[in-house]
MIFIMAR-578361 format. One record per residue: z, x, y of N, C-alpha, C in turn. Coordinates in steps of 0.1 Angstrom, whole numbers, padded with zeros to 4 digits, always signed. Last residue first. Layout:
// residues N
ZXYZXYZXY ...
***
This chain:
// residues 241
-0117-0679+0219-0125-0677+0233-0115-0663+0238 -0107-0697+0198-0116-0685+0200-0123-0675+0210 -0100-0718+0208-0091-0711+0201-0097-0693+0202 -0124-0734+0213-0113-0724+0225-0104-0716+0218 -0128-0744+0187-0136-0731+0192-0131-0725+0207 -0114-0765+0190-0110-0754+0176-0118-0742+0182 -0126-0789+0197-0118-0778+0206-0110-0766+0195 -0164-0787+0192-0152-0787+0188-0140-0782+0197 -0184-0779+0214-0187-0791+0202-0172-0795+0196 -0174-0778+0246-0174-0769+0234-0174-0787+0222 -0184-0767+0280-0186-0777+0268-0181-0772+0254 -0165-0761+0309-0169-0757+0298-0173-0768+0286 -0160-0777+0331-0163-0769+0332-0163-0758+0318 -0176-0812+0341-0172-0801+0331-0172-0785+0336 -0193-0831+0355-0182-0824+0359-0173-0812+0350 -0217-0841+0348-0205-0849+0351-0196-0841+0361 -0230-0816+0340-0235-0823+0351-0229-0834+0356 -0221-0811+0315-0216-0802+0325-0220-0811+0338 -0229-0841+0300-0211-0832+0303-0206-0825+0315 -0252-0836+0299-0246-0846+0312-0238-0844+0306 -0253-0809+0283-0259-0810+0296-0254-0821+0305 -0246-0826+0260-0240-0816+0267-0245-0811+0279 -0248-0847+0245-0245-0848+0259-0239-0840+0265 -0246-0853+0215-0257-0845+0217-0259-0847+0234 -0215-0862+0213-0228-0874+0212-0241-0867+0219 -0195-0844+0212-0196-0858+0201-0208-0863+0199 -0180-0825+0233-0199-0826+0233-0201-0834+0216 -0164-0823+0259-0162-0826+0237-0175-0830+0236 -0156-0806+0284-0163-0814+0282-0163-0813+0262 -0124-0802+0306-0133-0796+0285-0142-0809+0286 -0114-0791+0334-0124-0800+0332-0132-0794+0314 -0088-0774+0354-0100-0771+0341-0102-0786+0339 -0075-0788+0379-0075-0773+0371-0086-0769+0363 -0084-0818+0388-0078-0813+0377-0081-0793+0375 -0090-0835+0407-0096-0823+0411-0085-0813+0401 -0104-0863+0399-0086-0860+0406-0081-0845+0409 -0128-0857+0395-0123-0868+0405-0110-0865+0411 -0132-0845+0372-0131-0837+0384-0131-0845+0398 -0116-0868+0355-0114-0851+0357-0114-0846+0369 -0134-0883+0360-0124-0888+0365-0118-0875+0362 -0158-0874+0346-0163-0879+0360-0147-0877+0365 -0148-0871+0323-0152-0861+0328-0149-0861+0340 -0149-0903+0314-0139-0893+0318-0138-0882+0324 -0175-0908+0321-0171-0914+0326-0156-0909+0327 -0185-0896+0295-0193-0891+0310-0179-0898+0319 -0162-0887+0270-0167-0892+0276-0173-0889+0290 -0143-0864+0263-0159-0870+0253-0167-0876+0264 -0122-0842+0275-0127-0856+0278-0145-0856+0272 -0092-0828+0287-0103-0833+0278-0108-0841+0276 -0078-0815+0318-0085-0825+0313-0092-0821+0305 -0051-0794+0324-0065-0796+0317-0070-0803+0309 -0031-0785+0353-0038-0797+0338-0050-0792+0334 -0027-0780+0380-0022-0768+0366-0022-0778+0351 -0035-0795+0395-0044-0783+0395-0039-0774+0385 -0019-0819+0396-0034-0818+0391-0040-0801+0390 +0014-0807+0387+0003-0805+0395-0007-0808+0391 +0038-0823+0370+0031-0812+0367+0017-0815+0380 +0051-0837+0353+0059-0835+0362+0049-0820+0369 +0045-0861+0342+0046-0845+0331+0057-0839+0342 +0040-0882+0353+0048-0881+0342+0056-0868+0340 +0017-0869+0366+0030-0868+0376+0041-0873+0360 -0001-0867+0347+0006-0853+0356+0017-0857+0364 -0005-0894+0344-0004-0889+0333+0003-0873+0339 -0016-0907+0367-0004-0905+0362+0002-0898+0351 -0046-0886+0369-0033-0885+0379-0021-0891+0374 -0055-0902+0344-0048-0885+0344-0042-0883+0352 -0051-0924+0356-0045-0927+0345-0042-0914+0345 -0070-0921+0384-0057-0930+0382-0049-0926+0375 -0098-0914+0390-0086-0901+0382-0078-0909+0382 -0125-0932+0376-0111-0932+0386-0101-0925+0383 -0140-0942+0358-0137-0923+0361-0130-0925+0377 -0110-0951+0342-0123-0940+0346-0129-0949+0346 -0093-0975+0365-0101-0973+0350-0109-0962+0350 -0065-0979+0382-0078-0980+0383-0085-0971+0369 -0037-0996+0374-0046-0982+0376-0056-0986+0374 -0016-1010+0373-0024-1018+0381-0032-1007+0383 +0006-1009+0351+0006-1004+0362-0005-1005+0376 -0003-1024+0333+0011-1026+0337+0011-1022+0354 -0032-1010+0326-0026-1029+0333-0019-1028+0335 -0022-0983+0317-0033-0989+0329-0030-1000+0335 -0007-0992+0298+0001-0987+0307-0008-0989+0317 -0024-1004+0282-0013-1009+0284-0004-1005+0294 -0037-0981+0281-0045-0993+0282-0033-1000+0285 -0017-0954+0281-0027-0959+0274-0034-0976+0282 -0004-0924+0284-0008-0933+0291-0021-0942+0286 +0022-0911+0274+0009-0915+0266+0008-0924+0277 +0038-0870+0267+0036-0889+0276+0024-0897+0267 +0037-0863+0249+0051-0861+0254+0048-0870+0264 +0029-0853+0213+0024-0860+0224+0038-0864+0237 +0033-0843+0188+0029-0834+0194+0028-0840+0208 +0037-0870+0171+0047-0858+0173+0050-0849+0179 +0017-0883+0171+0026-0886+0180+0036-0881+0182 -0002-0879+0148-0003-0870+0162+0010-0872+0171 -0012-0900+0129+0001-0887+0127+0002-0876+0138 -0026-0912+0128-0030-0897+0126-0023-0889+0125 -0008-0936+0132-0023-0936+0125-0024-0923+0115 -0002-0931+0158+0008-0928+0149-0002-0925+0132 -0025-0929+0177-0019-0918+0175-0006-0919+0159 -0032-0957+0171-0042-0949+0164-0039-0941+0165 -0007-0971+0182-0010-0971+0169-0022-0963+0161 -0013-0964+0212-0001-0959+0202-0003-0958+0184 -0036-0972+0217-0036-0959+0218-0020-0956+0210 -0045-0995+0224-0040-0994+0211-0039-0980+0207 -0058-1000+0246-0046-1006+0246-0039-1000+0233 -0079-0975+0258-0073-0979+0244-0063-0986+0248 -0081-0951+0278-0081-0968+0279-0077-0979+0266 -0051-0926+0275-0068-0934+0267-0068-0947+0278 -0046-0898+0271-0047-0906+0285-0063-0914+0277 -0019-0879+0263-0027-0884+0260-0029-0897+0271 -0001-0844+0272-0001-0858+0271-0017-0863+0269 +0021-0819+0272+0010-0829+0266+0010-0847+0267 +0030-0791+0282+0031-0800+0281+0018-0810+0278 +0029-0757+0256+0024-0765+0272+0024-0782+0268 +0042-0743+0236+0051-0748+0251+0040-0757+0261 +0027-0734+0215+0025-0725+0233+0037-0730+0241 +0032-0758+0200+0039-0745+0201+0036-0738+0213 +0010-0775+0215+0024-0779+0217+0033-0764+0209 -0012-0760+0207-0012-0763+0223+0004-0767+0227 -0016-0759+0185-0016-0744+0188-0009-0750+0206 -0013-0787+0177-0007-0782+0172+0000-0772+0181 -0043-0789+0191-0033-0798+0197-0019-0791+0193 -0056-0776+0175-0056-0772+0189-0047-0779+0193 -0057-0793+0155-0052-0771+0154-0051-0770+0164 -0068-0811+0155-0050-0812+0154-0050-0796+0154 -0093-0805+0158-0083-0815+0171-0071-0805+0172 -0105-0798+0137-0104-0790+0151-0092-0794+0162 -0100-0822+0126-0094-0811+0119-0093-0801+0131 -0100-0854+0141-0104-0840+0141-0100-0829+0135 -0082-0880+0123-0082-0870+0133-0092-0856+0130 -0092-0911+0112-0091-0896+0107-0091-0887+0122 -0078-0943+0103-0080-0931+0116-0081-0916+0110 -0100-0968+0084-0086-0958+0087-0089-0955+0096 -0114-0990+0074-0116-0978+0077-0109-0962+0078 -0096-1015+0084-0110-1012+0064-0112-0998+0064 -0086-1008+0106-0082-1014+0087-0085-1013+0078 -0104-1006+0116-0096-1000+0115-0091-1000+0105 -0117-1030+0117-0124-1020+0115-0111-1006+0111 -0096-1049+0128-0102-1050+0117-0107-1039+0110 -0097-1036+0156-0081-1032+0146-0087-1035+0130 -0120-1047+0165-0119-1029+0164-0105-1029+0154 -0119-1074+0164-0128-1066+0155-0122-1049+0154 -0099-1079+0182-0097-1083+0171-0107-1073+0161 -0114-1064+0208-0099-1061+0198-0094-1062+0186 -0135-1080+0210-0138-1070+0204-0122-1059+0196 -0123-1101+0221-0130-1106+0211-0131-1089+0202 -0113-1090+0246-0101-1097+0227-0108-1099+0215 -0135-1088+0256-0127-1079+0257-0116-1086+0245 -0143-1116+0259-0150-1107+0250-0142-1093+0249 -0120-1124+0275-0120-1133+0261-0129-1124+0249 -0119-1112+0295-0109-1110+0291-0110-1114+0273 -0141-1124+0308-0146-1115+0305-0131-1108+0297 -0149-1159+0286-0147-1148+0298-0146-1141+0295 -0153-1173+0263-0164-1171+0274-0159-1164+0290 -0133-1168+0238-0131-1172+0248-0144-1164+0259 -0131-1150+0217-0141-1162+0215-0145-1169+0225 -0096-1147+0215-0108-1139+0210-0118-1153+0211 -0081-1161+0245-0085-1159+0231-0095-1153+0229 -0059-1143+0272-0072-1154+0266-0081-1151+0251 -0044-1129+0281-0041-1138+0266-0052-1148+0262 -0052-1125+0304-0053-1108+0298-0050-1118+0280 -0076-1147+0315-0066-1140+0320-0062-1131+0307 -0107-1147+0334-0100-1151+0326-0087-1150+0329 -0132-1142+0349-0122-1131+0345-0116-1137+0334 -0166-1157+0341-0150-1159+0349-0139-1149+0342 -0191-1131+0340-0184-1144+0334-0173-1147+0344 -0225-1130+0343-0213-1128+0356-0208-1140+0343 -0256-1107+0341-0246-1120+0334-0233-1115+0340 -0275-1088+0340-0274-1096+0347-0262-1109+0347 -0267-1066+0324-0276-1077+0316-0276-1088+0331 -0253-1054+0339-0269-1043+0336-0277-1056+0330 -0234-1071+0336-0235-1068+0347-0248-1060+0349 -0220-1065+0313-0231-1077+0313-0234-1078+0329 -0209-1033+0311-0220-1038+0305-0226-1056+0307 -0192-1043+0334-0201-1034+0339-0212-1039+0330 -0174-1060+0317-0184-1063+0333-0186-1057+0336 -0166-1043+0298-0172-1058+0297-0183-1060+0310 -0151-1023+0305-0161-1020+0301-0173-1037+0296 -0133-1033+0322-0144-1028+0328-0154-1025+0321 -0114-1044+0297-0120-1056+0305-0134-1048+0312 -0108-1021+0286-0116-1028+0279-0124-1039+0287 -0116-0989+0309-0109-0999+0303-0115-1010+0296 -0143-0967+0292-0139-0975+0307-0125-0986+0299 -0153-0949+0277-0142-0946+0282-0135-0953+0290 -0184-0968+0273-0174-0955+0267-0164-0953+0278 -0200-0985+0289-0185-0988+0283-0175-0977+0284 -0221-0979+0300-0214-0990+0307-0199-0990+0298 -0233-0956+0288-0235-0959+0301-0229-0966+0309 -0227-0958+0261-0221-0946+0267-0221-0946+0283 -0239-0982+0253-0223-0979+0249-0221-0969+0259 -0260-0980+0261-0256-0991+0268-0240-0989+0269 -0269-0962+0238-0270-0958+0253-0265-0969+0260 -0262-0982+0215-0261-0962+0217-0260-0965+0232 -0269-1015+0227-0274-1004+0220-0263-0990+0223 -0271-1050+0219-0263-1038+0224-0268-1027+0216 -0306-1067+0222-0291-1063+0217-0286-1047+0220 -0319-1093+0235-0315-1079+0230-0305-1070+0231 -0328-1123+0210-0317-1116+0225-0319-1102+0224 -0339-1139+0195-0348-1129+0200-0336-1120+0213 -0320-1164+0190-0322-1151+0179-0332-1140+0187 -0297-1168+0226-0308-1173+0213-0313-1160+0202 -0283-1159+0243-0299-1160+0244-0303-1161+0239 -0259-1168+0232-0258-1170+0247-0277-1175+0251 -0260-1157+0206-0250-1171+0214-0256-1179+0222 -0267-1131+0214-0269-1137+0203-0270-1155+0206 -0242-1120+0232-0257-1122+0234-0263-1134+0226 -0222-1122+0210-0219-1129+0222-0232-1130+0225 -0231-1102+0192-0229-1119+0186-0232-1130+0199 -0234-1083+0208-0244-1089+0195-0249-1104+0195 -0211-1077+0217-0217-1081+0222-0229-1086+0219 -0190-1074+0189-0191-1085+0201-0202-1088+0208 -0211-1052+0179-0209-1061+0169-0199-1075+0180 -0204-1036+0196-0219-1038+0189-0221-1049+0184 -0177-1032+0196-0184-1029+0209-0200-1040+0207 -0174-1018+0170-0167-1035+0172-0172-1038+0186 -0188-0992+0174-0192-1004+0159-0184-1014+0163 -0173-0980+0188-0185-0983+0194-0195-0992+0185 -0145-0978+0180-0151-0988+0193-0165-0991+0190 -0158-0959+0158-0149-0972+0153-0153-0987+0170 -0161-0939+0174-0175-0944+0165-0170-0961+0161 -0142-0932+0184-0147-0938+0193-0162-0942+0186 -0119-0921+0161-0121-0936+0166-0135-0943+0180 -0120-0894+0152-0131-0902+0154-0131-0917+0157 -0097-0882+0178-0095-0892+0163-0108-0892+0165 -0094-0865+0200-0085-0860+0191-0091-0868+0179 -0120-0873+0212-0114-0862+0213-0105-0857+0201 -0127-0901+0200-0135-0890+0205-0133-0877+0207 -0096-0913+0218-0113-0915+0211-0120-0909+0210 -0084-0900+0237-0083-0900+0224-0088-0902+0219 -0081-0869+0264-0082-0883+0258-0083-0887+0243 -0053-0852+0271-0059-0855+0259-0065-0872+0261 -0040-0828+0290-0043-0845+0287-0054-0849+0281 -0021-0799+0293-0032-0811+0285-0030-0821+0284 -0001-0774+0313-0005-0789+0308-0016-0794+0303 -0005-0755+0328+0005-0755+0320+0006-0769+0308 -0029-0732+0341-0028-0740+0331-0012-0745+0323 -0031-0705+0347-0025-0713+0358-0023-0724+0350 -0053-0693+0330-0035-0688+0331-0028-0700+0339 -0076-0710+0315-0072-0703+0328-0055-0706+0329 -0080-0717+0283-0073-0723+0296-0069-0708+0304 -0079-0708+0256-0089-0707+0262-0090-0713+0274 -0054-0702+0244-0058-0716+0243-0072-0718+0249 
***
């Protein structure tokens, strides 16, 4: 599997890793804060970009990834609360706001999984090694069933399970650290996958075994320099190792 022997376990993030859904976030991402700006500062606003996405959002829960990115814009909203409406001027409200959009997108769009992915995922659950998937994604169930992946998946700690359980958001190891004790399985016999800087980061935070940096967005160098300990453009190519 190209995992150091000691390795009994994978935790799979999911955007990005296994589904192309994180192109999917990062077009309803664009398209709230757009509008929301838009709104706020009038037709000359400036608007959400690539690099804003990967700096302040990519991987973070939905609410964190709100108030980090208007937090670079200087802008403080009131929290809100987690049913506050799409539209709603808090920070729970743009966080639904973009919900609503990303399932839309979804919908017009579909979920395609990685062809690399599922061989690896596949090759990973015959081996016997335990699996689990670790998104901020509240909707991390439905874009696994989507793909048809939920077969191979033996915990799922998603966005929903983050709130429930009051876990701190990458790159706070929180969600992979529960995602190993689910398993029943030692940080140090896991191996985090992870697109994102901000997952990486929470990889070698919870001081995970192996650290896969998924080099998606020409960031391979700030992969290894997050924390990674191997980059591979696809995970089809450990297969190979």
């Amino acid at each position: 599997m190209g995992l150091p022997d000691a390795i009994s376990a994978c935790l799979f993030d999911l955007d990005g890793v296994l589904t192309g859904t994180a192109v999917l976030h990062r077009k309803a991402w664009k398209r709230t804060f757009d509008e929301f700006l838009k709104h706020r500062e009038g037709p000359n606003f400036r608007p959400f970009t690539d690099q804003d996405y990967y700096a302040y959002v990519d991987g973070r829960p939905r609410a964190d990834g709100v108030r980090t990115f208007l937090a670079s814009r200087a802008i403080t909203l009131p929290e809100g609360l987690p049913d506050d409406p799409a539209g709603a001027e808090t920070v729970n409200g743009v966080g639904n706001t973009k919900n609503v959009r990303l399932l839309r997108v979804i919908d017009e769009e579909g979920v395609s999984p990685y062809p690399g992915s599922v061989r690896y995922i596949k090759s990973a659950y015959d081996a016997g090694l335990k699996i689990a998937v670790v998104t901020s994604s509240a909707n991390g169930k439905q874009v696994l069933d989507a793909a048809d992946l939920s077969r191979y998946v033996h915990v799922r700690i998603d966005g929903v399970v983050i709130r429930d359980q009051e876990l701190r958001g990458k790159p706070a190891p929180d969600s992979f650290l529960a995602a190993a004790r689910a398993l029943n399985v030692h940080p140090d016999q896991a191996a985090v996958f992870e697109d994102a800087l901000s997952g990486v980061e929470a990889g070698r935070a919870g001081e995970f075994g192996f650290v896969v940096g998924v080099n998606r967005n020409d960031q391979a160098e700030a992969l290894r320099e997050h924390g990674a300990d191997v980059v591979v453009n696809d995970l089809a190519e450990l297969l190979e190792r």
